[in-house]
C-alpha positions as a printed Julia matrix, in Angstrom:
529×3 Matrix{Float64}:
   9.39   17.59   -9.58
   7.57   20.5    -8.17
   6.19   19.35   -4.67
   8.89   16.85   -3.98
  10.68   17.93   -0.68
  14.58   16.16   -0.86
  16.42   14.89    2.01
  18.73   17.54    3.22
  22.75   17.59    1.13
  24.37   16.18    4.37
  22.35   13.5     4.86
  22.05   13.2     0.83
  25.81   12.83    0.81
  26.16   10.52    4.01
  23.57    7.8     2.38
  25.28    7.54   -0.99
  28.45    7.35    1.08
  27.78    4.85    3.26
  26.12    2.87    0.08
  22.36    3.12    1.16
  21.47    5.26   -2.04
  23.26    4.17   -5.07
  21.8     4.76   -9.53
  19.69    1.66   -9.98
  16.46    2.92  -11.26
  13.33    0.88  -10.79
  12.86    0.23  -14.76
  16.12   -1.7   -13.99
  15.17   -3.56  -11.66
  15.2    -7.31  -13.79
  17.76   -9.84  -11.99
  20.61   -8.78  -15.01
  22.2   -11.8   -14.18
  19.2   -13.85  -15.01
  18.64  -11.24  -17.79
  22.21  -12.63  -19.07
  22.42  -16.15  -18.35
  19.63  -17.07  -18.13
  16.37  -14.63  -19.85
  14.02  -17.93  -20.24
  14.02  -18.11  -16.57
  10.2   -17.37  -15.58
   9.6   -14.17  -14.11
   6.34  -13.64  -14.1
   2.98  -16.38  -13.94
  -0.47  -14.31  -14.95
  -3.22  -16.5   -15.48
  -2.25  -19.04  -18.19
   0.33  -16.77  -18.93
   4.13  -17.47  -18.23
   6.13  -14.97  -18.73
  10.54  -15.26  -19.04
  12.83  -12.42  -17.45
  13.81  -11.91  -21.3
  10.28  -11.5   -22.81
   9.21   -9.33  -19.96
  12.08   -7.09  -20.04
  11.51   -6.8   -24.09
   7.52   -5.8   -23.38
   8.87   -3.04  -20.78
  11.08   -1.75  -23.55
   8.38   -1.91  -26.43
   5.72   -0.43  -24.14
   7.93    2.29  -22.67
   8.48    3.25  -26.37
   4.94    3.7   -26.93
   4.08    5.84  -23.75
   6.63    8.16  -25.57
   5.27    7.77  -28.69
   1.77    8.98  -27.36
   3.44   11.59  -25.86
   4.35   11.01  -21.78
   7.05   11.89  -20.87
   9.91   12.35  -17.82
   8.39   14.25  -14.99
   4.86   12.84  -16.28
   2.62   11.56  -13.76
   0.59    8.49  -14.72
  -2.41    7.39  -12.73
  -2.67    3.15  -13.11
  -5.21    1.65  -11.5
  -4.81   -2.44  -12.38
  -5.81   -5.26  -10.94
  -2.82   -7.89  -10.38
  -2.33   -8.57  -14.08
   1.02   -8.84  -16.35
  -0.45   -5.6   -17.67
  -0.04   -3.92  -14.27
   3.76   -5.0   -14.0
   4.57   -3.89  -17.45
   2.83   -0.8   -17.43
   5.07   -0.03  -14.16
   8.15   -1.02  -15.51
   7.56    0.8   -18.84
   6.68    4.19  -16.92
   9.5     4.2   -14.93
  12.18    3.82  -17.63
  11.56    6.81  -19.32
  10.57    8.78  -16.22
   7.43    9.2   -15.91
   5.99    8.74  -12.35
   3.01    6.07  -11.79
   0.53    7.52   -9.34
  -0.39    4.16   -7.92
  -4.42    3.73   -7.01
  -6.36    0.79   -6.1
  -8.65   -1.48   -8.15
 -11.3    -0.67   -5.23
 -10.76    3.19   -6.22
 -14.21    5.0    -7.57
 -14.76    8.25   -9.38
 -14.4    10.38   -6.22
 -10.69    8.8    -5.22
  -9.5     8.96   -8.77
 -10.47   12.18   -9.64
  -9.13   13.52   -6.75
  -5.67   11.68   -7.74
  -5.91   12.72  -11.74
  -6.49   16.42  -10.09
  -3.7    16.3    -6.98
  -1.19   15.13   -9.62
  -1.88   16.88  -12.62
  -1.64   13.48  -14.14
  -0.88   13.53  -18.0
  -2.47    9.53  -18.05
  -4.63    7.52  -16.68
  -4.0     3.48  -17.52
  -6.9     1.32  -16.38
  -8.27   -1.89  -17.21
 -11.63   -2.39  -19.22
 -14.07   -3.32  -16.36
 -14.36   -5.4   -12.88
 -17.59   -7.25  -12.86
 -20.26   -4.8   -13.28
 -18.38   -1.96  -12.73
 -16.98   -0.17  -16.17
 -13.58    1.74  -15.16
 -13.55    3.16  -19.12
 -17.43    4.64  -18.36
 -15.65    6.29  -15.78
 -12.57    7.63  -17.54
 -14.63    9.68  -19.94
 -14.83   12.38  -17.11
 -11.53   12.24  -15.85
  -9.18   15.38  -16.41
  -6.48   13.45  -18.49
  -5.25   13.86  -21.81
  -4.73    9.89  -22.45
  -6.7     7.13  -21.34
  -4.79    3.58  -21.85
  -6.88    0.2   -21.28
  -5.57   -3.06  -20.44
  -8.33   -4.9   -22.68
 -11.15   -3.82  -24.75
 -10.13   -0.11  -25.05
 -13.08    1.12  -27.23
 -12.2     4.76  -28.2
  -9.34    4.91  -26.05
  -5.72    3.66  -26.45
  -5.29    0.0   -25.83
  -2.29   -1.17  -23.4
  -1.57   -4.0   -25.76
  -1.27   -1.46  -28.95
   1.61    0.67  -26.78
   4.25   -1.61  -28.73
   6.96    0.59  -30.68
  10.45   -0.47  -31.24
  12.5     0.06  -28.48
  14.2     3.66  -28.0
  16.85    5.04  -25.6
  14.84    7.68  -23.81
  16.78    9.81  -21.64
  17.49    8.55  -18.16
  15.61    9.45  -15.24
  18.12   10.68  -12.4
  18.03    8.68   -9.73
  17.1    11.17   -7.52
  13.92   11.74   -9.6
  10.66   10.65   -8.05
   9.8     7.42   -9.8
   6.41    6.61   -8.02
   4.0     8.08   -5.96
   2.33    5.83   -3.47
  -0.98    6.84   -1.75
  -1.29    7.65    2.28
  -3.88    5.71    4.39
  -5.21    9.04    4.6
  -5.93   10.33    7.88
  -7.58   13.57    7.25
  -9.68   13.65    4.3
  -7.94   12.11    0.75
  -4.96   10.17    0.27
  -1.92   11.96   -0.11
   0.73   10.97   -2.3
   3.64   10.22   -1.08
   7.0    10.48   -3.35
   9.47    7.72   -3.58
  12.77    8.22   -5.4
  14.41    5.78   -7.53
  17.06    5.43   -5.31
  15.18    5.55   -2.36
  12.32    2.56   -3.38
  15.23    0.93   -4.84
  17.31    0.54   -1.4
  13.24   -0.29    0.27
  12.61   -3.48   -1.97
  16.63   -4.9    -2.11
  17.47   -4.35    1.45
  13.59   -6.08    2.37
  14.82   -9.18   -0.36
  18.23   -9.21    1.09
  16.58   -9.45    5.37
  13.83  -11.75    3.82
  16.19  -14.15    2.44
  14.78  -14.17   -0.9
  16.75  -15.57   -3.68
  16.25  -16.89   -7.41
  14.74  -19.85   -5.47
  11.93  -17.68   -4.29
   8.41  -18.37   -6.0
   6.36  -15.19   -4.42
   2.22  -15.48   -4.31
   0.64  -11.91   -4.82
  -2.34  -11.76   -3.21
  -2.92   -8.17   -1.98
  -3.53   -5.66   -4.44
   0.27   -5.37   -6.37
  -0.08   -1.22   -6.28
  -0.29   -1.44   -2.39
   3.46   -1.0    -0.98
   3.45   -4.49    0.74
   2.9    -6.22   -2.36
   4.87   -4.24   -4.83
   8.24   -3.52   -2.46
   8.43   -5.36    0.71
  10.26   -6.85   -0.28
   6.97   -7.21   -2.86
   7.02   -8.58   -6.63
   9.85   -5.66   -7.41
  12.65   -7.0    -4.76
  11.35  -10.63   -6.24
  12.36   -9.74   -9.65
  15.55   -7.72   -8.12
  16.14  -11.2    -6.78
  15.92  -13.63   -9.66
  12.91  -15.17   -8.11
   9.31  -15.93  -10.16
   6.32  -13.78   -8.87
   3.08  -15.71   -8.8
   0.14  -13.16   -9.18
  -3.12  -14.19   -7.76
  -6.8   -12.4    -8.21
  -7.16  -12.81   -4.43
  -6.31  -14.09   -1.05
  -9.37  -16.77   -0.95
  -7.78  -19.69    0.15
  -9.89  -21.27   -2.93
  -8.17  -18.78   -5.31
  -4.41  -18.84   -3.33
  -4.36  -22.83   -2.15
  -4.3   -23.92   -5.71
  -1.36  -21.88   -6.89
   0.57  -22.34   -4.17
   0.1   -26.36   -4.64
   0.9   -25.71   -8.42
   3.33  -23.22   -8.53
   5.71  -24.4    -5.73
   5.37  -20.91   -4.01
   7.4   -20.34   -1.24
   6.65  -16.64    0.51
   3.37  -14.76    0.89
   2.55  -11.64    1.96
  -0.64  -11.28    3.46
  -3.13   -8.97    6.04
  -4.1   -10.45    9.49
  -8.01  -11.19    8.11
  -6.1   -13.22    5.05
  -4.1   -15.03    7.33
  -6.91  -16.09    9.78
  -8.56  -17.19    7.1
  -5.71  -19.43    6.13
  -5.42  -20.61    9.47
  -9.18  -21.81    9.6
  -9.11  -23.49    5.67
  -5.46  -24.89    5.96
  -7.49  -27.6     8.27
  -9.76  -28.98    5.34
  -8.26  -28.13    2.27
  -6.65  -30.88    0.23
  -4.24  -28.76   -1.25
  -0.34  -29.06   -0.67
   0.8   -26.1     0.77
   4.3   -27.73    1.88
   6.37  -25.2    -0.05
   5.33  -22.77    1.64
   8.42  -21.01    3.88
   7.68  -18.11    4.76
   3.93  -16.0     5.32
   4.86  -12.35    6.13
   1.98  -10.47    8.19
   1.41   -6.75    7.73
  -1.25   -4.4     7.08
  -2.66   -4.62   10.79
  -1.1    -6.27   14.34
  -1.26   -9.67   14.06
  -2.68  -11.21   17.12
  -0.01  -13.43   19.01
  -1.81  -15.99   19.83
  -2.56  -16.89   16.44
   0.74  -16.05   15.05
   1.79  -18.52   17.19
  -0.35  -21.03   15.12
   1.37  -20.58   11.52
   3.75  -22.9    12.05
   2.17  -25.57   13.45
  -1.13  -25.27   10.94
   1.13  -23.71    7.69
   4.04  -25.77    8.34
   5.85  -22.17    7.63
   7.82  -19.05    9.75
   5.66  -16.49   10.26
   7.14  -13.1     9.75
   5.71   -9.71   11.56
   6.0    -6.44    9.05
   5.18   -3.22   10.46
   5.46   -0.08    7.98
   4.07    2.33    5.87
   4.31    3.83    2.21
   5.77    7.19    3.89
   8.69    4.86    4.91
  10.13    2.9     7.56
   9.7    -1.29    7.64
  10.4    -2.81   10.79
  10.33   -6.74   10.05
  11.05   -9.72   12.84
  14.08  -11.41   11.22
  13.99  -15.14   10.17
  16.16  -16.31   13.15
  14.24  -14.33   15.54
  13.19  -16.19   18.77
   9.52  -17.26   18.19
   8.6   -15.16   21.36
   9.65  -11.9    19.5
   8.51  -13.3    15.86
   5.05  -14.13   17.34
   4.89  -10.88   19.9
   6.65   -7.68   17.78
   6.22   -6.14   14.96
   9.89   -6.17   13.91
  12.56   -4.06   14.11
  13.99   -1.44   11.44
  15.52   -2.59    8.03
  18.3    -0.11    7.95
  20.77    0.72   10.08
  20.39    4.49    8.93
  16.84    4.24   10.34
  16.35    6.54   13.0
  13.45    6.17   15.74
  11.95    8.54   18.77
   9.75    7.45   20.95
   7.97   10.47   22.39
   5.54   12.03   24.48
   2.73   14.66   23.75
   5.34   17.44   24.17
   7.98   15.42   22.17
   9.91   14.57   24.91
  11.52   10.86   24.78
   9.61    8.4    27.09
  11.72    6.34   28.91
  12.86    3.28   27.52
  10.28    0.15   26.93
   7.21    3.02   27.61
   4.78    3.62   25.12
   5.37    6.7    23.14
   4.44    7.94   19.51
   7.05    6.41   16.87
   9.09    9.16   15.12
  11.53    8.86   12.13
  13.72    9.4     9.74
  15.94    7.58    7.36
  17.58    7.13    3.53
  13.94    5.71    2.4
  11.38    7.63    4.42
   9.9    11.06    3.14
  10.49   14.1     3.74
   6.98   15.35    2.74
   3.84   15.03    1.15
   3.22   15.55   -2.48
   2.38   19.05   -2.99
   0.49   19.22    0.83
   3.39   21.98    2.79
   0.62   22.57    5.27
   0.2    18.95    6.38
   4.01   18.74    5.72
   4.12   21.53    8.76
   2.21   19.03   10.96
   3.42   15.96   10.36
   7.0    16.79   10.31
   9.83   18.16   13.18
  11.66   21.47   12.25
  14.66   18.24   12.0
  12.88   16.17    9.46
  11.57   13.24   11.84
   8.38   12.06   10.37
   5.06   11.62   12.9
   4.12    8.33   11.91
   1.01    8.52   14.5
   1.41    4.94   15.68
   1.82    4.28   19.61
   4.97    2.03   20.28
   6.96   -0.06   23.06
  10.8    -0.43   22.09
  12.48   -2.99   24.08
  16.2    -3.33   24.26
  16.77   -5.29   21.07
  15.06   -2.53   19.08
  12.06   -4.43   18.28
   8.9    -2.69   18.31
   5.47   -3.34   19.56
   2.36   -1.73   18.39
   0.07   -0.3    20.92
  -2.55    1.88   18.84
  -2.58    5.12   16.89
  -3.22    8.58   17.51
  -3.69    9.33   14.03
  -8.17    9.27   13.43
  -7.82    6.47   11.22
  -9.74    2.76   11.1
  -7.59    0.42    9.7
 -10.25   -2.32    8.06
  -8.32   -5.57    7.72
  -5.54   -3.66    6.3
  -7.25   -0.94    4.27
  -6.52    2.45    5.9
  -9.65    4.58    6.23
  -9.87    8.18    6.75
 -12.66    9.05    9.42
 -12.19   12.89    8.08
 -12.86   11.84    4.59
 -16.19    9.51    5.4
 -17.93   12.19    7.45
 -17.34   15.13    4.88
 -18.74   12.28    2.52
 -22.03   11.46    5.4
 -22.81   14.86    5.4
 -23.76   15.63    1.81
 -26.64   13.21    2.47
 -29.5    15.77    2.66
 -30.76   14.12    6.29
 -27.79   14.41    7.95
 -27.17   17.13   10.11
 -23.26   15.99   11.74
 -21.42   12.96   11.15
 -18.13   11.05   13.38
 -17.34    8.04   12.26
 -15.2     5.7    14.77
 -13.44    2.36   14.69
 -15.2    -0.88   16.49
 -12.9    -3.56   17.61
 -13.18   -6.61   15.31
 -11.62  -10.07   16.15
 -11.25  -10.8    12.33
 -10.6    -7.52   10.13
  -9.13   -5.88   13.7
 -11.6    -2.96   13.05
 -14.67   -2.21   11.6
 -16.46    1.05   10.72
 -19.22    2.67   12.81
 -20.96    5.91   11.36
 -22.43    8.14   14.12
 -25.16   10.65   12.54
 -27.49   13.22   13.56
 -30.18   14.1    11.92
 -31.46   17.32   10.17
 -34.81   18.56   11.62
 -37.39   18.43   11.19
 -37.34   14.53   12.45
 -37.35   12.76    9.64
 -36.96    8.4     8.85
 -33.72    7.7     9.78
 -31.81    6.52    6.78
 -30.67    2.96    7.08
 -27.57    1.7     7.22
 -27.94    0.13    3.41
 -29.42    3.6     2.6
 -26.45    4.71    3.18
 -24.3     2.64    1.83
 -26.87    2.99   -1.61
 -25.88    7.3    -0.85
 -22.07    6.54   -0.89
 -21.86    4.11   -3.68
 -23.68    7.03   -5.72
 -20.94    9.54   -5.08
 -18.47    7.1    -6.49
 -16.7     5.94   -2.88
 -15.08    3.06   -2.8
 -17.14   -0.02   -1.06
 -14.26   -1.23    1.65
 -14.9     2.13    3.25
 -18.64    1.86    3.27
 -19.71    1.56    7.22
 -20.27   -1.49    8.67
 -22.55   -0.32   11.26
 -24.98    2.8    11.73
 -25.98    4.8    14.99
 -28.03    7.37   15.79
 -27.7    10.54   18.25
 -29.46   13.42   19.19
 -26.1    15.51   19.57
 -22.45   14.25   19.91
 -20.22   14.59   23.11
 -17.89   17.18   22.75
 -14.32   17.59   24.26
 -13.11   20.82   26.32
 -12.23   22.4    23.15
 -15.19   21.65   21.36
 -14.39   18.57   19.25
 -16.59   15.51   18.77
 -15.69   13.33   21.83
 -15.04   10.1    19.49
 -13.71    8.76   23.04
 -17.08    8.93   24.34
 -18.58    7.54   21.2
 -16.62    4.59   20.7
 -17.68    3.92   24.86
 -21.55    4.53   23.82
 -20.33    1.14   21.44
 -18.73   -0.82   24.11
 -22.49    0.18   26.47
């Protein structure tokens, strides 16, 4: 795939060596075992649907069939954008046998992110559902630069997901090597950027996470963050579920009156969940009547998790509590399951693989010295080695030796566990959803009263951060526009609503640094005044 950069032939040849990187492709990844002893086992539970490893292997193969019969292709790339629905699990599994590459966005996603996406990608598809409340996703596909539109629901003119049934073919395989889904950055300086996982890569991420997680065909897993978000889909995520043998549970939500009843019904044992989901948890767990005493394991990601309330899952969930720290470009650091509780409750893990390699370094790249607080650099058989088609943010955010800048501020004590101390990357990170700063101002300043906008991040107890937009205004003075104004401005251009602002300032002129930049330093103080 043009803009793909592959790992280097030594290190190539070193990871299928030492057995990191093998030919499973992610269309494969069905339990076979279960697929031969047992294909009634369920897999999957949608809604009032239930659906058996056998029956949801045989829609994969029907609907892969009909994405080639309408004309996708290996090398394709396919924008979905599904809520957590069977139709969002087939759709993936079906894409990925015959090659083609899901581009993976976010139900939350508007015009101006999936555009952007369609565009970036050069997408051949876009697969969709029919509408979310009052918001019509197939309105919105009219405009988009695709040749095929595919609906899970009432497709109107376009192609319904449901009608993508053809008899089975033998495509040709996808190399493993092949990118077989591109995952979306938080994006730190304007748009998300894709980032390209291999088969064989994403493979060794979701069955090395399933193997360190314990999961088994005794697992019952509750999906209640968005299933295209790398957490949910491959961390070990609904994929290293399935690789497992276990039944995936997937839930509209993480309200506890949306989760607590199918984890009561369904027997679930493992969660993952963001920090603001598992506070909220914590505070309903103490009046709901629902039995959650299945429940094993609750994996927190996304955001730190607080210790002090980590240290409260047990005792209130009557489960282990289980830090992940990560990222779609990459590296997972997870606390193990017979971690003390004074590293489960006060790290953010260590790395999955042994092939994982980590810096710690200074502003000059220099190593700190051990247990100081450095920026986290690495590299590994499951971590890029660039950006989709982006070579001049590749130059930035990689060392001449392949070591990816992850931006995140870390501690590494002597058992290799890691502790999160902040980011230097501009970047609010919302109760788990990654907001570019970059990407809201250039969005602030096409409204016509704003002269310059910086946007900062406001310490939250709940979603960790929250979003403050600084603006100053065009003269002459005019009304200031208020903050719902604005949020009226942004919903207009098509931006999704998580990264609206959650609180408005004005200023006559913004601090500037030595060099000339905004001063968000000094802003963020003006916040703490």
């Amino acid at each position: 795939m043009d803009g793909f950069t592959p790992w280097p032939a030594d290190l190539e040849a070193r990871y299928r060596a030492e057995g990191y990187w093998g030919d499973r492709l992610l269309g494969d990844v069905l339990n076979p075992g279960v697929l031969r002893s047992d294909p009634g086992r369920t897999a999957l539970v949608a809604g009032a649907e239930r659906i058996g490893y056998g029956e949801l292997d045989r829609r994969a193969a029907r609907t892969a069939a009909g994405f080639l019969r309408l004309g996708v292709r290996r090398g394709d790339r396919v924008v979905v954008q599904l809520p957590n629905t069977a139709g969002f699990v087939v759709a993936f599994l079906a894409l990925a046998r015959i090659g083609a590459a899901p581009v993976l966005a976010l139900p939350a996603h508007r015009e101006s992110e999936i555009r952007y996406l369609c565009e970036l990608a050069d997408a051949r598809a876009y697969v969709t559902s029919a509408a979310d409340g009052d918001f019509d996703y197939r309105e919105m596909a009219r405009s988009l630069p695709v040749e095929h539109v595919v609906v899970d629901g009432d497709a109107q003119e376009f192609t319904a997901l449901a009608d993508l049934d053809a008899d089975p073919v033998e495509p040709p395989r996808p190399d493993p090597s092949d990118v077989g889904v591109l995952l979306l950055s938080g994006g730190t300086t304007g748009l998300p950027k894709l980032i390209p996982r291999t088969h064989r890569d994403y493979v060794y991420n979701l069955e090395a996470s399933a193997e360190v997680c314990g999961f088994t065909r005794d697992t019952v897993y509750l999906v209640v963050l968005p299933a295209a978000h790398n957490f949910a889909l491959a961390c070990p995520g609904l994929l290293g579920v399935l690789a497992a043998g276990g039944t995936v549970v997937l839930a509209p939500s993480g309200s506890p009156d949306e989760a607590f009843p199918l984890i009561e019904r369904e027997r679930v044992t493992a969660c993952a969940v963001v920090p603001p989901i598992a506070l909220l948890w914590l505070d309903a767990a103490t009046w709901s009547e629902e039995d959650l005493s299945s429940l094993e394991l609750l994996q927190v990601g996304g955001a730190k998790f607080a210790a002090d309330r980590a240290a409260e899952v047990p005792g209130v969930l009557g489960c282990a509590v289980q830090q992940v720290f990560g990222m779609a470009e990459g590296l997972l650091n997870y606390t193990r399951l017979d971690d003390p509780r004074e590293l489960a409750e006060r790290t953010q893990g260590r790395p999955l693989s042994p092939a994982d390699e980590i810096r710690v370094v200074d502003a000059d790249g220099a190593p700190v010295a051990p247990g100081e607080v450095g920026e986290l650099l690495t590299r590994g058989p499951y971590t890029l080695r660039g950006y989709y088609r982006a070579p001049e943010h590749n130059a930035r955010s990689f060392t001449p030796d392949g070591f990816y800048r992850t931006g995140d501020l870390v501690r590494e004590l002597p058992s290799g566990h890691l502790v999160v101390e902040g980011r230097e990357k501009d970047q609010i990170n919302r109760g788990g959803d990654k907001i570019s700063a970059e990407e809201l101002e250039h969005h602030l300043l096409a409204h016509p009263a704003v002269h310059d906008a910086a946007v900062v991040g406001v310490p939250d107890p709940v979603l960790g951060e929250r979003t403050c937009a600084f603006l100053v205004l065009r003269p002459p003075p005019a009304e200031p526009p208020t903050l719902a104004a604005v949020r009226a401005f942004l919903r207009g251009r098509g931006v999704a609503a998580y990264k609206f602002p959650d609180r408005l300032e004005h200023a006559d002129a913004f601090p500037r640094t030595p060099v000339g930049k905004v001063s968000k330093k000094e802003l963020a103080a003006r916040l703490d005044g």
